[in-house]
N, C-alpha and C positions, 0 to 999 in steps of 0.2 A: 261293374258290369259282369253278368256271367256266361259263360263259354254258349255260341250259338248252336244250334241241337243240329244234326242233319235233314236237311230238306226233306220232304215228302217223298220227292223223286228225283233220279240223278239226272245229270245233263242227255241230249238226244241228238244235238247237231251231230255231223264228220260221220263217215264211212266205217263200219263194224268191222273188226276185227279179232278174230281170236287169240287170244296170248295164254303162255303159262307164267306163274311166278313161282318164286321158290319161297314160297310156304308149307307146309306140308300138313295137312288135315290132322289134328288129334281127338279123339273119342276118351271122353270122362264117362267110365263106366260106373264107376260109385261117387256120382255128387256130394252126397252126405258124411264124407269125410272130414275130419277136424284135423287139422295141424294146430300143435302149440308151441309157440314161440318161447325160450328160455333165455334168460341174459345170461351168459359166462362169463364170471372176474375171475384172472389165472394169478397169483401170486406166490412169490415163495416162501422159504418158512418164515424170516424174517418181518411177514406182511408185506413187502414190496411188490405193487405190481406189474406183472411183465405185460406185453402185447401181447396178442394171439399171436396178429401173423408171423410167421415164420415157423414158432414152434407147435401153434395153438392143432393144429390138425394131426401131429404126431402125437400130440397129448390124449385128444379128446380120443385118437383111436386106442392107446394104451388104457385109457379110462373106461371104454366098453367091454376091453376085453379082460380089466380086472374086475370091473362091478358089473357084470352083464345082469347078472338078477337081481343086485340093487335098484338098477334103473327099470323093471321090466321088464327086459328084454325088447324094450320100445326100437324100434328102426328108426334113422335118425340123419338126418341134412342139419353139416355145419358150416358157416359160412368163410371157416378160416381166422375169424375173429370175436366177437363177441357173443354170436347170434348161433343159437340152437334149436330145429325144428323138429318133433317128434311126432309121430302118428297114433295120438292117444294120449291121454296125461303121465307122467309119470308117475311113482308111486308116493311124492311129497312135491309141495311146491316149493321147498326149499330145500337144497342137498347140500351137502357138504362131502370133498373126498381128497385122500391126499394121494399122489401118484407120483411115482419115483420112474425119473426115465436117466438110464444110461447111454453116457456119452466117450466113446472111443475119441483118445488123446491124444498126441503126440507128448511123450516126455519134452519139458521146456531143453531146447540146446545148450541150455547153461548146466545141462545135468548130464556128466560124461560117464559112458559105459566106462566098463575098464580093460584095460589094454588088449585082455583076452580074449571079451564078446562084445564083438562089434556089428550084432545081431541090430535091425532095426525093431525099436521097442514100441509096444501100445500098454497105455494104460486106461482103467476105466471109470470116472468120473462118476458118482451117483448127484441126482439132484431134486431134492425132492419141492412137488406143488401141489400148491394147496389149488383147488378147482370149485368153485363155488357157482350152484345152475339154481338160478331162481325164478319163478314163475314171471313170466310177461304178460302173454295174452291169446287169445284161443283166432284163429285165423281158418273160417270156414272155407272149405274149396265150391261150393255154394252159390260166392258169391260172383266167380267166375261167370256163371250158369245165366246168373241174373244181367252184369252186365249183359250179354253177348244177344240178352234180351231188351237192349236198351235201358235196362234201370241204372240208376245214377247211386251205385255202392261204394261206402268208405276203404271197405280193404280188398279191393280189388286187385290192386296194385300189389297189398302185400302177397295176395297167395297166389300170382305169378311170380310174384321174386322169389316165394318159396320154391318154386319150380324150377325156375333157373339153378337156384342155388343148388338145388340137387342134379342137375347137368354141370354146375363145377365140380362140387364133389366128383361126379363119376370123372372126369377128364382132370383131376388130381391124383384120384387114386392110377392112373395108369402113366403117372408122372410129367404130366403135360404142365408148359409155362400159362398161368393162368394169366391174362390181361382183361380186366371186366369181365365185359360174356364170351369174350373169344380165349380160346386155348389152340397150345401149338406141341406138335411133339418133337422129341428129339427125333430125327431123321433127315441126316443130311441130304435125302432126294428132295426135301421140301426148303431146301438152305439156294439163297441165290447170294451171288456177289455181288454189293455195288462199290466196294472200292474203300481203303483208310481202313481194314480190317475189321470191318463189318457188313451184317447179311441181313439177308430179309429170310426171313421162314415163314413159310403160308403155313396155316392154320383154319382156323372155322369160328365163326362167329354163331352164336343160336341163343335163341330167344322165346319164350312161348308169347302171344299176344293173341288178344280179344277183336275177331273180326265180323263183318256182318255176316260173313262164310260158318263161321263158328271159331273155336279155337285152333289155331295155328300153330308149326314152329315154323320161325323164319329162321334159316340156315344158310348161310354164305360164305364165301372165301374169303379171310380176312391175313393182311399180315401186318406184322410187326419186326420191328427192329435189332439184332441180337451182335453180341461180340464176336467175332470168328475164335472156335472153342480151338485148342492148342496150343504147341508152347508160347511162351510170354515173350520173350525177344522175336520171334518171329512175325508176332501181333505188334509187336510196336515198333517195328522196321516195314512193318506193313501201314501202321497208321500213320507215322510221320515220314511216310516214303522218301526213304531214306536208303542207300545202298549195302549198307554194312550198320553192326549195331554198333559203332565206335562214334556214328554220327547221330545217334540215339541223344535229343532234348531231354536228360532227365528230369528239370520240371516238371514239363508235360506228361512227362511216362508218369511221375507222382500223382500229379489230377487225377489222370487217368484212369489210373489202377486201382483209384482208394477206394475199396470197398466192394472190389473184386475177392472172387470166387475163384483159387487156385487149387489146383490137385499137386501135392509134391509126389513125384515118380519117386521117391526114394523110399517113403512110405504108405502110398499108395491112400492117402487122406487128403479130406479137403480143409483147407484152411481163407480166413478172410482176410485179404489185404488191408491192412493199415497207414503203410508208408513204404517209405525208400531208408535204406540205411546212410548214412551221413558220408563214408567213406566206401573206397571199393573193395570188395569181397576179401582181398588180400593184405587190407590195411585197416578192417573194422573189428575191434578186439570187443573181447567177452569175457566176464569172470566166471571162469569153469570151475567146479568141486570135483574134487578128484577121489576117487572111489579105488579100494582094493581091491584082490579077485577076489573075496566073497561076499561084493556087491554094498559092504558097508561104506559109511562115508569116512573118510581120512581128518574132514576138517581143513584143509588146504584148499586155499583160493590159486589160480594161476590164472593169467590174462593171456587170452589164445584171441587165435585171428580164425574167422568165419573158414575160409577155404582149408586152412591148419586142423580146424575142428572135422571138416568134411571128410577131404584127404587121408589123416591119419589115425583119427578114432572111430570114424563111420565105414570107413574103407569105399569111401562115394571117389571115382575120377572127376575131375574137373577139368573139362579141358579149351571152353571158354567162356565162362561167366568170371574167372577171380581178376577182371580189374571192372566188373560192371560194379553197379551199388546190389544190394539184398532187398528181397523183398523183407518187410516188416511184418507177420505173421502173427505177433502177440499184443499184448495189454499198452496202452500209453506210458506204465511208469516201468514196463516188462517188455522190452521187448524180445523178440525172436525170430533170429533171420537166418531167411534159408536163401542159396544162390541160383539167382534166376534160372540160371539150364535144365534146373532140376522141375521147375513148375509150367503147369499147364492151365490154361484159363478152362474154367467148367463150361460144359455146354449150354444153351439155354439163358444169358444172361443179357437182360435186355439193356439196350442202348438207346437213351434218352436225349441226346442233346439232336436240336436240330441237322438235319441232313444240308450236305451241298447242294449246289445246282445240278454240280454233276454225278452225284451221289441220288438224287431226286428221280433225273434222267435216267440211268439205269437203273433203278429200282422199276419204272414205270416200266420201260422196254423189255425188263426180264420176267416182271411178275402177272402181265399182262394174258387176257386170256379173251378168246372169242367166245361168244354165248355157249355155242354148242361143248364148248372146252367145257366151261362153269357149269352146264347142267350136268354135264356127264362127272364132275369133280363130288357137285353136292349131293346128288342122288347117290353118288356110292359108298360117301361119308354116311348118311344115313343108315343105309343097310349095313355099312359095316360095323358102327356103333352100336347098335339095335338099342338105343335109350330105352324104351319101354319096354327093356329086361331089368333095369332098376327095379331094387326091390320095393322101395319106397314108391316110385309111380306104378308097379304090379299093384300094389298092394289098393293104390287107387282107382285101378281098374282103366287106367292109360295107355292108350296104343296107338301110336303115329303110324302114319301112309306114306307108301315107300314113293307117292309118284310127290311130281309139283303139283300146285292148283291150278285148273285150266280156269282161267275169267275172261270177261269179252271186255275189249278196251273200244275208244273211238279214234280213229284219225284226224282231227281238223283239219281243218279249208286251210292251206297255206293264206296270209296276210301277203295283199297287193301293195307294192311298194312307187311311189312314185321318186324318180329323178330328173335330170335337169330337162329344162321343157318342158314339165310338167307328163315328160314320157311315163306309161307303165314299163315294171318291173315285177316283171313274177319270177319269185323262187325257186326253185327246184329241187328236194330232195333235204330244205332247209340252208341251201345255200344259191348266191348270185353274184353276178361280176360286174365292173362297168367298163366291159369292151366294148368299144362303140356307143360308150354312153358318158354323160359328164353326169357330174354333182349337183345336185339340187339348187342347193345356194351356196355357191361356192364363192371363197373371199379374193382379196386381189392383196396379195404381199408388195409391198413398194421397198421395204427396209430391213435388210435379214444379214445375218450374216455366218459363216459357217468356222466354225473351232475343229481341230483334229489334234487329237490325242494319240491317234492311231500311225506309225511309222508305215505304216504295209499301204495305205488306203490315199489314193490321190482325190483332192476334195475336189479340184477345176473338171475333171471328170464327171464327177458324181453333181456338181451344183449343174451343170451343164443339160445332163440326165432328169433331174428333177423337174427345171423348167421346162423341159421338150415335155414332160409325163404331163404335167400341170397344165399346160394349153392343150392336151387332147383331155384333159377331164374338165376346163372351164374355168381352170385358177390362172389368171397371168401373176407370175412372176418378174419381178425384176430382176438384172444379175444382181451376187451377193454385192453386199457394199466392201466387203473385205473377206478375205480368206486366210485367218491365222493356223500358224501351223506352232506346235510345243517345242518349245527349246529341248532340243536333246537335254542338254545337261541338266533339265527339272525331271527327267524320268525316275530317278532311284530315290527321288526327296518322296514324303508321305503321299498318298491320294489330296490330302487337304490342301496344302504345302501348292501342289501341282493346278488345284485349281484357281486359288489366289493369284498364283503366276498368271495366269491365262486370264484372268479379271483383271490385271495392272494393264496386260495389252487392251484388252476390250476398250480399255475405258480412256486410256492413254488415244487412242486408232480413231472411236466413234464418237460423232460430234452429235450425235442424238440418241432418240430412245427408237431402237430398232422395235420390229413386232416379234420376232421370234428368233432366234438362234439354232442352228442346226449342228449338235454335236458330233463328232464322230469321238465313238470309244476303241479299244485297244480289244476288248474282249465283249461279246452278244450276252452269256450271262457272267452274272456275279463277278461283274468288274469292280471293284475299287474305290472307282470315281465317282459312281454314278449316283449312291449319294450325299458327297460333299458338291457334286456338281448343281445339284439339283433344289438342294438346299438353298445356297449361293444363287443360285438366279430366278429360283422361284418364291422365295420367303423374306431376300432380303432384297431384291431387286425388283420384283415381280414381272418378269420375262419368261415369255413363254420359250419353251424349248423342245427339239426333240433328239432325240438321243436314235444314234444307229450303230449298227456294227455289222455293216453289208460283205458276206462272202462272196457273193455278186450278185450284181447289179442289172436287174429286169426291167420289165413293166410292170409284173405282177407285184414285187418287193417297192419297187417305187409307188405304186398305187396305193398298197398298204400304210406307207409311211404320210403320203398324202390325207390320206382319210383322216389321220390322227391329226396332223395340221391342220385342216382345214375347220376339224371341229375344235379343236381349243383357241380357234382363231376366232369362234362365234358362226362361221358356217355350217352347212346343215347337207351333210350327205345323203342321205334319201329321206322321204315322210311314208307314214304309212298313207296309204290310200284313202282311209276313213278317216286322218286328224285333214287331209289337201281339202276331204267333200266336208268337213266338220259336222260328222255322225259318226263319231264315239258314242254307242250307246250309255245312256249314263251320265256322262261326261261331259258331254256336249253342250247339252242345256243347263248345267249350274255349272258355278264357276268349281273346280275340284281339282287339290293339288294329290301328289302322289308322292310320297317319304321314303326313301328306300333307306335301311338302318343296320351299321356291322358292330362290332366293336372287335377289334384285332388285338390279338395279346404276345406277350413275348416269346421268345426260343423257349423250351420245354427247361426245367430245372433254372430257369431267369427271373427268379421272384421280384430283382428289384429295377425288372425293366416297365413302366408304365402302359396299362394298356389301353389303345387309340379308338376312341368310339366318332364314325363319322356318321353323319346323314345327308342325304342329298335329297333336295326338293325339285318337283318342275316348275317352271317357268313359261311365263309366253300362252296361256291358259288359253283356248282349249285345245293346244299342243299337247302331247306327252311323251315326246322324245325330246326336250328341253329339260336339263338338270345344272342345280347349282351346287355346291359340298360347303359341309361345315364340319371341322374337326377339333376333334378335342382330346387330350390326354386325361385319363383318371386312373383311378391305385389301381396298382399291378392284379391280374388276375379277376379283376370285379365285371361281369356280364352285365348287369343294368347300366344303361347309358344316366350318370346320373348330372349330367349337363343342360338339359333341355330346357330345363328351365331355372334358371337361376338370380333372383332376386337378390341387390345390393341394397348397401345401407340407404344409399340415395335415391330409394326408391326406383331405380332404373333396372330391367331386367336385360343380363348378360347372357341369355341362355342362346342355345341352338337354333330352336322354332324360331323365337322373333324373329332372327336374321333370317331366317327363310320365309317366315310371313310375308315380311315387308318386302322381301326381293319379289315373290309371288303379286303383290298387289303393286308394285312400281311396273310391272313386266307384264301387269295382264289388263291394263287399261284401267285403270282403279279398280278392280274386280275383287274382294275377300272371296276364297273360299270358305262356301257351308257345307263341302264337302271332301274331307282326306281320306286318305286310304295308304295303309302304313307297310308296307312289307317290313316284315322282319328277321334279321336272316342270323343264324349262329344258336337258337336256344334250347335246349332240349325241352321235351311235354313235359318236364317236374316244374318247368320256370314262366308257363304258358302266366300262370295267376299273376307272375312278377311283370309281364309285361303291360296286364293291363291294371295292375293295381299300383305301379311303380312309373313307368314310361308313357303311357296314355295319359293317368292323372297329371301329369307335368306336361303332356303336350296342349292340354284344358286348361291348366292353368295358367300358360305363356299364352293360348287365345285369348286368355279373359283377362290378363293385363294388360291386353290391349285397351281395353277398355268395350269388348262386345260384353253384351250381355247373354245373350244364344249364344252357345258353342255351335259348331257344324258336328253332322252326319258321321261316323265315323265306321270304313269296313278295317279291321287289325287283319292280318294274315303275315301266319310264319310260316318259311320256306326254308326247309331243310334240303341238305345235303349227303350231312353225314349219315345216313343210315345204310339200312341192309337189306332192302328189297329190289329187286332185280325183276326186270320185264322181261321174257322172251318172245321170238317167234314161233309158232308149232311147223310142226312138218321137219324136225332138223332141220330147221332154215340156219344156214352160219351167218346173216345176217342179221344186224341190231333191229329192233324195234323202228317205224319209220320215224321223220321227227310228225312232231304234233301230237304225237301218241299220251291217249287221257284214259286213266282207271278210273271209277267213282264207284266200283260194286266190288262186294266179295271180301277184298283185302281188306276194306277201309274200315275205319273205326266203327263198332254198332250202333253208336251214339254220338259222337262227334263228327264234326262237318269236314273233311277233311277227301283230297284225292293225289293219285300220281300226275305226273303230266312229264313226260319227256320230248321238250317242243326241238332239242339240236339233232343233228345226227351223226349217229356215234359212228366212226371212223375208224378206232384202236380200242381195241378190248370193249367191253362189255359197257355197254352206254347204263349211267345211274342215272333214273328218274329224280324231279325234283318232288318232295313232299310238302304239301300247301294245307296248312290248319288255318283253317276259316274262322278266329275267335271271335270276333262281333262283325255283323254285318246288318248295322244299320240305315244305308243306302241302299239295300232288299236287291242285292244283285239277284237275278235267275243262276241256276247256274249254270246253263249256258252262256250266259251273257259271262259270267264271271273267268269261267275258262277261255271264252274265247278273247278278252282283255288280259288276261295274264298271258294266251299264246300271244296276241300280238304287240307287248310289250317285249318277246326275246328276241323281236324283228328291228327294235331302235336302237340296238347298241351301235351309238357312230363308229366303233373305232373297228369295226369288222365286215365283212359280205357274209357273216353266217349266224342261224339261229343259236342264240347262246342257250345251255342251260340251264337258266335262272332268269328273272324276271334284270332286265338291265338297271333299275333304280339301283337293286342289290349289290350288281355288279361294279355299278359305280361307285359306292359307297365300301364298298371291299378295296378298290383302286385305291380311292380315297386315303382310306387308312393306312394300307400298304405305301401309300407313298410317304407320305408324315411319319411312317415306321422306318422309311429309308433315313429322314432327315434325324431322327434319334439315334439312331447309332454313332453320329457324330456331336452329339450334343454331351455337354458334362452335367450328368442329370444327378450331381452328388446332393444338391440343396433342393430337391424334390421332393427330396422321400420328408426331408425339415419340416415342409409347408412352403417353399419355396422354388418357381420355376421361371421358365424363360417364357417370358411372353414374346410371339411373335406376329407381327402383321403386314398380310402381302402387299405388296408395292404394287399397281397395274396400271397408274396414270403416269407418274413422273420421275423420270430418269436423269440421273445428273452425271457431269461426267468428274465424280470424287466420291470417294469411300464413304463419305459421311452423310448416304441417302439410306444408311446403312438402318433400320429402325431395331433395334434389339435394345429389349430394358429387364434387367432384374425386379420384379414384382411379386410384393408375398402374394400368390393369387395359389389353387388347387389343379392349374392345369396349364398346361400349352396351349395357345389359342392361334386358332391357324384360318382364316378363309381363302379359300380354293376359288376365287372370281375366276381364273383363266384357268382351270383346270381340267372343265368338259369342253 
């Protein structure tokens, strides 16, 4: 199937409104420009070749300015690694050049002054590389011109990444940390703390991109991650918050460190972490050569200790690193250790491992900015960069607008909600409450019981609270059947340990299978328990649960918790208005399911942690706030869900759809759907092809083992998140966008179907639209009809009273995953990576009161298999 073109005309329903975005007009004053693409291989004499990055950009700039007239004198965009763009051909398609860069040393510490001068010494290291630029391909800027006129060109793509790339270059050469298209400078006013010895630095994101407006930069505040630059025991008395550095984890500080970037004050160079020295500073010896005063070698070995060598031949004080370890500063079979007091971490070094909760949390609260903040940030980034002073975009006659784009957006109708009674409920502002209102179809708990992990929190309280909250919203509860509290003395044994415990009582206490459990935990986020708790009663018991950690105890916090009960209980906290009158346009009249699809991946630098692709289907047709989940583990890192369809030897299909087919037609009165509609959430535009030649194909072909011969209708649409456009209000309004708020002109692609829509309302900092690509749509939505079904799908998320950002299938399906990622981190996922994992499958009819309802089997199978029946 190939990508749907954009409509004729964009949507007309909701209320006009004026908006700016932060794009910024660009004007291509000489279209008929040619860039040429050159491949660069860097090796040394030997033939070996090196990387670019890291050296590749100090090269290439030594290499222009020893052959300037070799090459032309061609102006020239390098990308840091392989890739070289010139403005004109060069004067051969194949060069060849050799370039010698010098490298300021540290003499190795094994090589001692003599006694006289105890001067700190540099030496200078030549290296010479061979540099090899061979003709690639000629990349017209052309063909810019063409897209932006709807034509459908092959290197479109590349001669915006040439453009980019020469916005890295410039924000290189001014020494900024490059991360993709965003760069950051050093300047500590742009440095926030969130805590364990690392910061956030705002920086800027920028991008040129093809709109129906014309050519654009989109420019935004972006941050990233960084170590806190200064001394290194301060940094990791900071990270392992810890009081003094005597209670300093050396392990950890080893992880840590390896391949860190330190500055020794002693001789004012940087050097790269390797390791830890094995002993402390004053007990790790070294074979020293001992030198005369006129600097010759003697020939004599002696065995000196680090801080001896410091002390008395460097004239360095030492006055508390000599009982720490050394940093390791040299070669694996060489090393070189200098005493941590003396070194400093380099500024600018980014920090990749996943953040805390509470690491999350103040990043948000610190780096956080109101619209009018953000515009006033990236209007004066522009002006103050002046990019089209580049000589390279001069030269192409490019010149960016110092304002935003002013574009007209529409408001949508808030989506009527019906609750119990069949009462309305209109929204307000994107949000609603049920004061004085009950739940739709609310459930009736007879058999519950409550767990407390927590010492501080009385549960006869809190169960007491629940059920008063729950007969004013239409839930009768019963009292719990039991109210267990944790034996102190299982507190300091592991999370897992703790939760077994508490399963012996359950199961020892309850003579039946209760509907749900009510946890209380010890801590709100990033407790411990929550997922070996969750694991344990959801996967191997299949009991529903909910988990609190109430700092007190409302109407408003009890209601919240109720909602979430009440829908994984099978109840139905509000409907929209047009599924109560069944006129969904569209939707209505054929049976049509709706897919919502994540795949969640591991902690950043976790390659061999599995990553969790779920989908959730609706149910109960022609509802569409009814969803079922189905999850699955596949290889680490891999973005195509590649589950969906899965045929065995036995001819039986184990894939994803089926199970949501068949749930779909048991749930909707025998109904098949001939019409789905797939949201897809997480991919970026390079992977659009993959999703319908990889993930559609599989979802066709799990219909048609069914044994249909017609597939159904099918609309694809991806909804992103991650991007970099930003909606404002004009007028200096310091308020967000309203929700409902829909682009579909200007910004949007010239040629592809695609718009904004920011249906929540933004509260804290600057509200992100979601971005919606239309790739097939062959159930011929309008697209108003289209937008206004994806606004009132961010009205069915059970577990809240406000419009989410996203289309709720998505949401769920993110939940999804995120939860089956909690139950991984306690799984031994060692015979995974083999061909072999843990199959497991949810329990949700039969409760027994013995361990051995337990279902877990070792199976050579390529995934974890998990259904979520009780999950929405």
């Amino acid at each position: 199937m190939e990508d749907v073109a954009c409509p004729g005309n964009a949507g007309t329903t909701g209320q006009t409104i004026p908006l700016l975005a932060n794009h910024f007009k660009v004007s291509v004053n000489v279209p008929d420009a040619v860039f040429y693409q050159y491949f660069v291989r860097i090796t040394l004499e030997d033939k070996i070749a090196v990387e670019g990055k890291g050296i590749g950009r100090k090269l290439i700039d030594r290499l222009y300015q020893t052959y300037s007239s070799e090459l032309g004198g061609k102006k020239f965009a390098y990308d840091g690694d392989k890739a070289l763009y010139t403005l004109g051909p060069l004067p051969q398609r194949r060069l060849e050049f050799s370039v010698v860069l010098e490298e300021t040393f540290a003499k190795h510490e094994n090589e001692s002054p003599s006694g006289t001068d105890k001067r700190s010494r540099r030496s200078f290291q030549s290296k010479t590389f061979n540099v090899e630029i061979s003709y690639a391909a000629e990349i017209p800027l052309k063909s810019i011109a063409l897209a932006l006129r709807g034509v459908d060109v092959d290197n479109t793509q590349d001669a915006l990444k040439v453009l980019d790339i020469i916005l890295r270059q410039q924000a290189a050469n001014r020494g900024c940390l490059l991360v993709r298209q965003s760069f950051f400078h050093d300047d500590s006013r742009n440095f926030v703390d969130v805590g364990a010895g690392v910061k956030g630095v705002r920086g800027f994101h920028s991008s040129f991109r093809p709109t129906q407006g014309g050519l654009s930069l989109n420019m935004d505040v972006s941050t990233t991650m960084i170590l806190t630059p200064g001394p290194v025991i301060d940094f990791l008395i900071t990270n392992q918050d810890v009081r003094e550095a005597r209670y300093i984890d050396w392990v950890k500080a080893k992880k840590m460190l390896k391949n860190m970037r330190i500055n020794a004050r002693h001789r004012n160079m940087e050097f790269k972490v390797i390791g830890l020295s094995e002993k402390p500073c004053n007990q790790q010896y070294f074979p020293m050569k001992l030198k005369n005063a006129n600097g010759t070698s003697e020939g004599q070995t002696v065995e000196i200790t680090v801080y001896e060598y410091f002390t008395k031949h460097c004239g360095v004080e030492l006055t508390s690193s000599q009982y720490m370890p050394c940093l390791d500063v040299g070669k694996p079979k060489r090393p070189n250790y200098l005493p941590l007091e003396l070194c400093s971490l380099v500024s600018l070094q980014r920090y990749t491992k996943a953040l805390s909760s509470m690491q999350r949390a103040s990043l948000v609260e610190k780096s956080r900015q109101k619209p009018h903040e953000r515009i006033r940030t990236v209007t004066d980034a522009v002006k103050k960069y002046q990019y089209d002073d580049d000589p390279m975009l001069a030269t192409c006659g490019i010149s960016i607008e110092k304002q935003l784009t002013q574009v007209n957006g529409r408001v949508l109708e808030t989506p009527k909600l019906k609750v119990g009674n069949s009462d309305d409920c209109i929204p307000h502002k994107g949000r609603w409450n049920f004061n004085n209102k009950t739940l739709f179809n609310p459930t009736r708990i007879d058999r519950w019981l409550v767990v407390n992990f927590s010492a501080r929190c009385d549960t006869s309280h809190i169960s007491r609270e629940l059920i008063n909250c729950g007969r004013k919203k239409g839930i009768f509860i019963e009292r719990p059947f039991t109210l267990l509290e944790e034996d102190p003395q299982c507190r300091r044994q592991s999370p897992v340990a703790r939760v077994e415990k508490m399963f012996e009582q359950i199961l020892a206490k309850l003579p039946g299978e209760p509907q749900f459990i009510l946890c209380v935990l010890p801590e709100r986020k990033n407790c411990d328990i929550y997922g070996p708790w969750k694991k344990k009663s959801l996967s191997e018991f299949g009991i529903v649960t909910q988990c609190i950690s109430p700092s007190k105890i409302n109407d408003q916090y009890l209601t919240n918790v109720l909602l979430k009960i009440n829908s994984k209980l099978g109840g139905i906290n509000s409907l929209l208005a047009i599924e109560h009158s069944s006129c969904v346009p569209l939707v209505n009249d054929t049976p049509t399911m709706i897919l919502g699809m994540d795949v969640s991946h591991g902690s950043p630098g976790r390659s061999d942690i599995p990553s969790v692709a779920a989908v959730v289907g609706s149910r109960n047709w022609p509802l569409i706030s009814r969803y079922r989940a189905a999850v699955r583990t596949q290889s680490p890192k891999l973005e195509m869900i590649d589950a969906l369809y899965k045929p065995l030897e036995n001819g039986t299909d184990a894939g994803i759809i089926r199970e949501l087919l068949v749930d779909f037609y048991k749930t909707s009165n025998g109904r098949k759907p001939t019409q789905i509609i797939v949201f897809r959430d997480g991919v970026s535009e390079s992977q659009f092809n993959q999703v319908l030649n990889i993930e559609l194909d599989q979802i066709i072909k799990a219909y048609q083992h069914l044994g249909e011969v017609e597939f159904p209708k099918f609309t694809v649409i991806v909804a992103q998140k991650n991007h970099h456009t930003k909606l404002f209000q004009t007028g200096g309004s310091t308020d967000n966008v309203p929700p409902g708020t829909v682009v579909d002109t200007n910004i949007v692609h010239p040629r592809n179907y695609d718009f904004y829509m920011c249906a929540h309302a933004g509260m804290i900092g600057t509200s992100r639209p979601a971005h919606y690509h239309v790739l097939v749509d062959e159930i011929g939505f309008s697209p108003d009809g289209l937008q206004n079904l994806i606004h009132s799908l961010s009205y069915v998320y059970q577990r809240s009273t406000t419009a989410i950002s996203i289309v709720a299938p998505i949401c769920y399906a993110h939940l999804a995953a995120a939860q089956v990622g909690q139950f991984m981190k306690f799984e031994d996922l060692s015979e995974t990576s083999s061909g072999t994992a843990v199959s497991l499958q949810l329990r949700v009819s039969h409760f027994q009161s013995s361990l051995s309802c337990i279902r877990m089997s070792r199976v050579p199978c390529s995934s974890v298999e998990l259904l979520l029946l009780a999950f929405l």
